[in-house]
DOZA-61795 format. One line per 10 residues: number of its first residue (from 1); for each residue x, y, z of N, C-alpha, C. Coordinates in Angstrom, 3 decimals. Layout:
REM residues N
NUM	X,Y,Z,X,Y,Z,X,Y,Z  ...
REM end
This chain:
REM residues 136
1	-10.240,81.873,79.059,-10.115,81.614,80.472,-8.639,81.669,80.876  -8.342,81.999,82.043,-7.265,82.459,82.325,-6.745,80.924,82.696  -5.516,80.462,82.766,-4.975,79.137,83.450,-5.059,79.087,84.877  -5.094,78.310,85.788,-5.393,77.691,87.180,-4.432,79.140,87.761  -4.952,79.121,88.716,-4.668,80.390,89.844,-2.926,80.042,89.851  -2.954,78.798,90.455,-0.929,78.523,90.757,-0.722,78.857,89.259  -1.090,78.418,88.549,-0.414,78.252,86.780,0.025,79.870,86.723  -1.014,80.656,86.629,-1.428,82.234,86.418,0.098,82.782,86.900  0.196,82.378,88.210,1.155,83.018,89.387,2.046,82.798,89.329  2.672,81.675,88.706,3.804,81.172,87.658,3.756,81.641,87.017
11	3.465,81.850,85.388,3.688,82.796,84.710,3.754,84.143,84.744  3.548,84.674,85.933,3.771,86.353,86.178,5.292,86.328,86.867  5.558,85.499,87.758,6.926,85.152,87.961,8.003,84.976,87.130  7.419,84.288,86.112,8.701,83.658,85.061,8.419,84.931,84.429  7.865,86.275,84.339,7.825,87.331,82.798,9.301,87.566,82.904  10.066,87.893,83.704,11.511,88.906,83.326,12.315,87.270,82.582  12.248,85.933,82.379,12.436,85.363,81.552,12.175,85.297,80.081  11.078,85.699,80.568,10.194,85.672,78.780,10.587,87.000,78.017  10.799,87.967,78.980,11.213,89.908,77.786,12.284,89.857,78.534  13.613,90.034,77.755,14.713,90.895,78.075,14.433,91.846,78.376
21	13.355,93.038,78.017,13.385,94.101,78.133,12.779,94.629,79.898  12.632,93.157,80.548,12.007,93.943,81.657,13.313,93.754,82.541  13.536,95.051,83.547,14.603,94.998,84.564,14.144,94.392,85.874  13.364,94.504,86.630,12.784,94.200,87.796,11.390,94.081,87.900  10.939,93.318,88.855,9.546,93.053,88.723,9.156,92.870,90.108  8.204,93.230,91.107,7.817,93.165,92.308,6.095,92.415,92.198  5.801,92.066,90.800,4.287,91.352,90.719,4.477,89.945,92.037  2.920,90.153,92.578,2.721,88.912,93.469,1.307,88.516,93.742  0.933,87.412,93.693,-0.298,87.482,94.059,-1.115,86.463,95.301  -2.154,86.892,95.305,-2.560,86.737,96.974,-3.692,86.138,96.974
31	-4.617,84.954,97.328,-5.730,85.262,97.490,-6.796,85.525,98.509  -7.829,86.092,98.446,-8.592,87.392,99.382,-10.020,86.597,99.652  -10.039,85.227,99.758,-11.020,84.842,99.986,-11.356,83.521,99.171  -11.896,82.848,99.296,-12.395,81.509,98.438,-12.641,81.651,97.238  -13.033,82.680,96.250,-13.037,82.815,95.115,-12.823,84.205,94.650  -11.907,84.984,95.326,-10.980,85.680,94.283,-9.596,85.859,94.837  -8.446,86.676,94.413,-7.517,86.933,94.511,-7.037,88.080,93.521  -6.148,88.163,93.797,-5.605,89.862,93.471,-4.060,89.568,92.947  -3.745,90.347,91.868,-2.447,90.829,91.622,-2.016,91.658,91.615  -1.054,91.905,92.223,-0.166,93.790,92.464,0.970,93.671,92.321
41	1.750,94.888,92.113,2.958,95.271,91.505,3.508,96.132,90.294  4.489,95.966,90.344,5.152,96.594,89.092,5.901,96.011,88.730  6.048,96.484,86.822,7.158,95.954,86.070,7.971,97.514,85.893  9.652,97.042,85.976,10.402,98.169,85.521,11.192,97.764,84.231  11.316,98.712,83.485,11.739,98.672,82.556,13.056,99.688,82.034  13.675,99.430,80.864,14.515,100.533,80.923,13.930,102.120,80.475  14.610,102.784,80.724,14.073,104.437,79.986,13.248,104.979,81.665  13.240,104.482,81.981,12.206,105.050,83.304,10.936,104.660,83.482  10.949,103.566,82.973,9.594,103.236,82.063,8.787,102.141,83.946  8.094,102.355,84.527,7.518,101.745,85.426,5.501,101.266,85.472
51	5.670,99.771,84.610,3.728,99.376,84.813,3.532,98.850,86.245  2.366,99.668,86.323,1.868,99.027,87.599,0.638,98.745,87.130  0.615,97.473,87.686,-0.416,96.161,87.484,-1.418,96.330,89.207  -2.704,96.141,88.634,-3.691,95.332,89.681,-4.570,94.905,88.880  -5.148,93.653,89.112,-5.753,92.995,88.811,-6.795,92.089,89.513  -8.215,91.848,89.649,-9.073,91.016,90.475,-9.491,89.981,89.716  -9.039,88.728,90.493,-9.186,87.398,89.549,-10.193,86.518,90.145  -11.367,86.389,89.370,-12.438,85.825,89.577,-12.064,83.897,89.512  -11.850,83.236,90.564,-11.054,81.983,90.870,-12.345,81.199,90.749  -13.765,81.356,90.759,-14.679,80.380,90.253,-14.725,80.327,88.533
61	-14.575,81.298,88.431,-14.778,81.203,86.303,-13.149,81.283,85.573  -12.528,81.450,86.365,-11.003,81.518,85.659,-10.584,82.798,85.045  -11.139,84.429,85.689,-11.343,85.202,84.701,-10.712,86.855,85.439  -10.421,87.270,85.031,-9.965,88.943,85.611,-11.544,89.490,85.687  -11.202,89.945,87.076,-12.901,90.498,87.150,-12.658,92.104,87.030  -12.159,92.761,87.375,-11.466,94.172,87.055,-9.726,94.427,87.035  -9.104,95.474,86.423,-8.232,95.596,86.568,-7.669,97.231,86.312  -6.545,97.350,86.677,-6.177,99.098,86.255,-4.200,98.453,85.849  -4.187,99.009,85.233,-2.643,98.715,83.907,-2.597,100.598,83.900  -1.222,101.020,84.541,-0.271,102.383,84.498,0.896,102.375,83.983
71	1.007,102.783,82.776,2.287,103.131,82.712,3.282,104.637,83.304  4.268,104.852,83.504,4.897,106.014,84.026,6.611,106.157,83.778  6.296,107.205,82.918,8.112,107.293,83.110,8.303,108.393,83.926  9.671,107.924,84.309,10.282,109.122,85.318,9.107,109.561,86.107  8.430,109.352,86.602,7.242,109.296,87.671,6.095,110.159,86.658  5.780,110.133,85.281,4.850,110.886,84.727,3.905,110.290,84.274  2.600,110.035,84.427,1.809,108.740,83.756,2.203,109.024,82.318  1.971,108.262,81.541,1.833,108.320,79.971,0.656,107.849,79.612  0.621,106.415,79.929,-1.086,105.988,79.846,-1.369,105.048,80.665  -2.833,104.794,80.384,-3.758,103.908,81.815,-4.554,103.360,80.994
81	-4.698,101.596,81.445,-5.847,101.503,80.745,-7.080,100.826,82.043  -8.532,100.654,82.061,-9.074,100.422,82.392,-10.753,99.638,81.796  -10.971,98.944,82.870,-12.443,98.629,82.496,-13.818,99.278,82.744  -13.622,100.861,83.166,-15.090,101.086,83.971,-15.747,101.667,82.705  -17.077,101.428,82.499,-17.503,101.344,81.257,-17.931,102.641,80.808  -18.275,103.401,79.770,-18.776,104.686,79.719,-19.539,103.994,77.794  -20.754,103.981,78.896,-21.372,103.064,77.494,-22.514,104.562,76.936  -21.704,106.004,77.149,-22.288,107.049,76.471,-21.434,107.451,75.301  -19.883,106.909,75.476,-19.126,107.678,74.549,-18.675,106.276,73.112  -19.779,106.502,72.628,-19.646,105.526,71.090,-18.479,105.212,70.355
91	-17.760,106.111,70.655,-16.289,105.609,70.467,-15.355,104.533,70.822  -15.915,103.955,71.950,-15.660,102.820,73.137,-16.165,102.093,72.611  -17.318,101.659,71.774,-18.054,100.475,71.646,-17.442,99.505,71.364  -16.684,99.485,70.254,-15.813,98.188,69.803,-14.934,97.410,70.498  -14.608,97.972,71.921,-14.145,97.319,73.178,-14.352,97.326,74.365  -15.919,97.619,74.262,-16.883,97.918,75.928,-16.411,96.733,76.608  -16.065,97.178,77.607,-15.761,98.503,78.196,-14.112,98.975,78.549  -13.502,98.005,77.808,-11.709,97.775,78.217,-11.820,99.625,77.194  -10.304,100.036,78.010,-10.734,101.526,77.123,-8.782,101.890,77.801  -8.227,102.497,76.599,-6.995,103.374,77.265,-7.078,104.691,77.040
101	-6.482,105.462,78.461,-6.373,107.013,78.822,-5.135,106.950,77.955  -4.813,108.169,77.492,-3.985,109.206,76.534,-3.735,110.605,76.436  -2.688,110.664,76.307,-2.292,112.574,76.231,-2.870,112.737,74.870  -3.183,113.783,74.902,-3.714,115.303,75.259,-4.632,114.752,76.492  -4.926,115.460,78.322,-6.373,115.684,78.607,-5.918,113.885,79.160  -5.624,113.205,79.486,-5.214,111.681,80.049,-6.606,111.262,80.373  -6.645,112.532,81.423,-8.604,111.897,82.390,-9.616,111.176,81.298  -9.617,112.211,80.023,-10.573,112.246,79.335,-10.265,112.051,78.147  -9.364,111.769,77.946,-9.170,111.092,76.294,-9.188,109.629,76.240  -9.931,109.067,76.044,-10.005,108.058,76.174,-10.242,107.068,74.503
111	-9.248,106.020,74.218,-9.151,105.162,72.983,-9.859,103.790,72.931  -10.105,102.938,72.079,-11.293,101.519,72.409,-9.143,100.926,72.733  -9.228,99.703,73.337,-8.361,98.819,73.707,-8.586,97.088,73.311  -8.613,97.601,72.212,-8.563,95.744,71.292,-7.960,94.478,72.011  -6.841,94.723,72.726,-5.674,93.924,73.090,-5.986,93.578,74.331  -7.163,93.698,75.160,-7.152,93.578,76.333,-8.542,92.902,76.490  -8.663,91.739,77.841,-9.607,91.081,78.080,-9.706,90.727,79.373  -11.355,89.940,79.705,-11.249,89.370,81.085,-11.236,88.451,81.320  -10.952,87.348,79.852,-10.350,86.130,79.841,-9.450,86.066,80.090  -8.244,86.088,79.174,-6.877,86.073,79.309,-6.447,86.613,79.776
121	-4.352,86.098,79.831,-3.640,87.554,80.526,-3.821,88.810,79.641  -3.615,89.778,79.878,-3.494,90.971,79.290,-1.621,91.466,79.525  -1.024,90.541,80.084,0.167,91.233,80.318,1.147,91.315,78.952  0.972,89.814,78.701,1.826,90.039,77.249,2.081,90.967,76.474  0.484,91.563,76.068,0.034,92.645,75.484,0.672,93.663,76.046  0.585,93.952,77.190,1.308,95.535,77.448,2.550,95.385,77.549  3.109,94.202,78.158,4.675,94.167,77.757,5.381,94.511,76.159  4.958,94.398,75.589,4.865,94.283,74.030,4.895,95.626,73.255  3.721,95.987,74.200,3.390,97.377,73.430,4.740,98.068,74.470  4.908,98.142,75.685,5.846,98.939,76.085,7.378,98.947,75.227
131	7.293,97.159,74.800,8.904,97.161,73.832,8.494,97.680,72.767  7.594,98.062,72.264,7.895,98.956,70.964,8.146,100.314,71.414  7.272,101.142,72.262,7.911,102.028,72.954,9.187,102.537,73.071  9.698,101.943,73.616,11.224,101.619,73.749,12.133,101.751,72.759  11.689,100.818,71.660,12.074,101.035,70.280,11.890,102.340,69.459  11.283,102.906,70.146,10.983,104.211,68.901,11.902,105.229,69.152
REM end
């Protein structure tokens, strides 16, 4: 379960504390009605490196009800990850329906995404994976 909506919204605030590696951050969040709310924005990073975050936060169960995670350098996607399910391609199973796009073919290459949920944050995780990125 994700922590209390204010808690949540605090910790997306405090991230450029928590990674050196992030330069700017425009994340904010809003809520859209009595039981959900939304997060939008981007994290920048160095190298050209720009995630853009949305996220729909289910405020009765404590939980991300959908979301879309972009990465892009120099304005080029690299990868995307998402939840819409494609419960034909068996390859996905082991993380129905969380799934990341990838070069070769981005649309359609699609990998299972271990690291990602609709409990928790998922940001850590991609912050993380972007600093190894970085590192290579």
């Amino acid at each position: 379960m994700l922590p209390s909506f204010p808690d949540y919204a605090a910790f997306l605030v405090s991230l450029p504390e928590h990674y050196a590696a992030i330069q700017s951050s425009t994340l904010h969040t809003f809520t859209i009605g009595p039981l959900s709310a939304e997060v939008e924005g981007t994290v920048t990073f160095p190298g050209g490196y720009v995630l853009d975050i949305w996220e729909l936060i289910d405020l009765d169960n404590g939980t991300i009800r959908y979301y879309s995670y972009e990465l892009e350098k120099n304005g080029e996607r690299v990868w995307w990850y998402d939840p819409q399910a494609h419960p034909n391609d068996p390859s996905l199973a082991s993380t129905h329906p969380h799934h990341k796009h990838v070069h070769p073919d981005i649309k359609h290459n699609r990998i299972p995404a271990p690291g990602l949920s609709f409990s928790g944050p998922n940001l850590p995780f991609l912050i993380e994976e972007i600093i190894q990125l970085l590192a290579e």
